[in-house]
C-alpha positions in Angstrom: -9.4 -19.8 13.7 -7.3 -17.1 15.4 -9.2 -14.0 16.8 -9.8 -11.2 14.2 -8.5 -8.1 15.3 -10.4 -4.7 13.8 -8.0 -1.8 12.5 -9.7 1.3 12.2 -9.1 4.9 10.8 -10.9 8.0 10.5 -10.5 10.6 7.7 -12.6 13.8 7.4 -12.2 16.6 4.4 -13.8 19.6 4.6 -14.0 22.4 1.6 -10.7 21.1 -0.7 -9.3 18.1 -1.8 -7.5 17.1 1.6 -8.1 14.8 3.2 -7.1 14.6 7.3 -6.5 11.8 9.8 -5.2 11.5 13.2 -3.3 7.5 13.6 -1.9 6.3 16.4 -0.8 10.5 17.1 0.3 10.5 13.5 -1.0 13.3 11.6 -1.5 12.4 8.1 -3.1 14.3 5.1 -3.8 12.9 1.4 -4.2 15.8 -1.1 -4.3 15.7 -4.7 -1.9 18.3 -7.4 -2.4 21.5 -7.6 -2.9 20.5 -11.4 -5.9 18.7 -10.8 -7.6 20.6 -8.0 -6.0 20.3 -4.4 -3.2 21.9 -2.8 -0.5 19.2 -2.9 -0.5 19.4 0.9 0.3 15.9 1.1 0.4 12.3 -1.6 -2.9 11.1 -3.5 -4.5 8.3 -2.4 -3.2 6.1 -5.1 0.6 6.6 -4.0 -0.7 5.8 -0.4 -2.0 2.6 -1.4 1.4 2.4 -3.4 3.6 3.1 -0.5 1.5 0.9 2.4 1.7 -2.3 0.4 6.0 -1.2 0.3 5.6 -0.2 4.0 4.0 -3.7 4.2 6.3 -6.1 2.6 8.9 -3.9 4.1 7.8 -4.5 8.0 6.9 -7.9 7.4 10.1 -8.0 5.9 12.0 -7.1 9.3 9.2 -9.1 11.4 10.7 -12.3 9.2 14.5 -11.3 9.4 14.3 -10.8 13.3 12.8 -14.5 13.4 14.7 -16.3 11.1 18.1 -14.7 12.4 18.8 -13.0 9.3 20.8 -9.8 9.4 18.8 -7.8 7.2 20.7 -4.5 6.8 18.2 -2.9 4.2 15.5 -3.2 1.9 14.5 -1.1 -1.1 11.0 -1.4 -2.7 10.0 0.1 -6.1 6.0 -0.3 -6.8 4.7 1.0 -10.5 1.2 0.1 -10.9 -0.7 1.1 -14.0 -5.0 2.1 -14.4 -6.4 4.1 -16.7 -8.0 6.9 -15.3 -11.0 7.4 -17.4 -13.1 5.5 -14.6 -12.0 8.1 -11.6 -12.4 10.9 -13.7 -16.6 9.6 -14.4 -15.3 9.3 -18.5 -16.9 5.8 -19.6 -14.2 3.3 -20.3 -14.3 -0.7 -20.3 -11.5 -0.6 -18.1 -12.0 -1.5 -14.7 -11.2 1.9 -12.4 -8.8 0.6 -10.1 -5.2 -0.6 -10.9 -4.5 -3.3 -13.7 -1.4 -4.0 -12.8 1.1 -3.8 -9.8 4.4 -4.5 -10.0 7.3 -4.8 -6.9 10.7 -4.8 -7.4 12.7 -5.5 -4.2 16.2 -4.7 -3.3 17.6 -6.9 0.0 20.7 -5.8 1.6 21.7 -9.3 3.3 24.2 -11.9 3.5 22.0 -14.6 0.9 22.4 -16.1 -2.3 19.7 -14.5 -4.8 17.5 -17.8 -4.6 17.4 -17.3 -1.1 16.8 -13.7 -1.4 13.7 -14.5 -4.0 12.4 -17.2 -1.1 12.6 -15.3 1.1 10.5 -11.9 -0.6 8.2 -14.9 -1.8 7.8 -15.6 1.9 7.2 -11.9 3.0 5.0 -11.6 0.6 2.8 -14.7 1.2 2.5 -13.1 4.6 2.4 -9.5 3.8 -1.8 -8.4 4.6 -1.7 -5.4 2.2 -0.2 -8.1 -0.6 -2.8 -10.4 0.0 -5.7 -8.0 0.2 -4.6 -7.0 -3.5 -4.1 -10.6 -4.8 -7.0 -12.2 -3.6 -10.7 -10.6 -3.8 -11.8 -9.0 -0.3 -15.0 -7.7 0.3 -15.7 -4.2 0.9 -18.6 -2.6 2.5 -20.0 1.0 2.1 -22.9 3.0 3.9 -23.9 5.9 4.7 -24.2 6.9 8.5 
């Protein structure tokens, strides 16, 4: 087995719904609506999630291109997911709270047949980390400090 490498970030909120972090120099801020409490300084944390598993099968997308010589000229990436958001909001529900279903619909701007275009998503995808976190159970731990 290969080395596990840690990725880390930090996030702090203060007194409204934002919610800062510095990556990599990157300033980033997830807010929520002004309909439901924040500021709308910035996405929720559901579209984040939404658009890092695009960003995802997107990079790993170019990462695969680049190595298997494929002229890749573009890629577009729709994700819907669907929850019910009884659970966030502390309403009782026998719905799990987090998303029941996810859905990707990929555009590939290259020279391949659409088989090849379907292998080859299929092949992003197996090695996309942010797909695979989603599809298969990974454990998460929580504690206060």
């Amino acid at each position: 087995m290969s080395a596990l490498k840690t990725i880390s970030v930090t996030a702090s909120m203060g007194n409204s719904a934002a919610v800062y972090a510095d990556i990599r120099d990157h300033k980033v801020v997830i807010d929520q609506p002004a309909n439901a409490g924040g500021t709308n300084e910035g996405p929720t944390p559901l579209e984040y999630f939404l658009f890092s598993l695009a960003g995802c099968i997107a990079s790993i997308a170019r990462i695969a291109a680049m190595q298997q010589k494929i002229e890749l000229r573009g890629m577009e990436l729709k994700v819907d997911a669907t929850l019910n958001p009884a659970g966030l909001l502390g309403k009782e529900t026998d719905d799990r709270v987090g998303f029941q279903t996810i859905a990707v619909d990929a555009s590939i701007d290259a020279d391949l047949s659409e088989d090849e275009k379907k292998a080859f998503l299929d092949a992003v995808c197996d090695r996309c980390p942010l797909h695979d976190n989603i599809k298969l159970e990974t454990r998460v731990d929580h504690q206060l400090v």
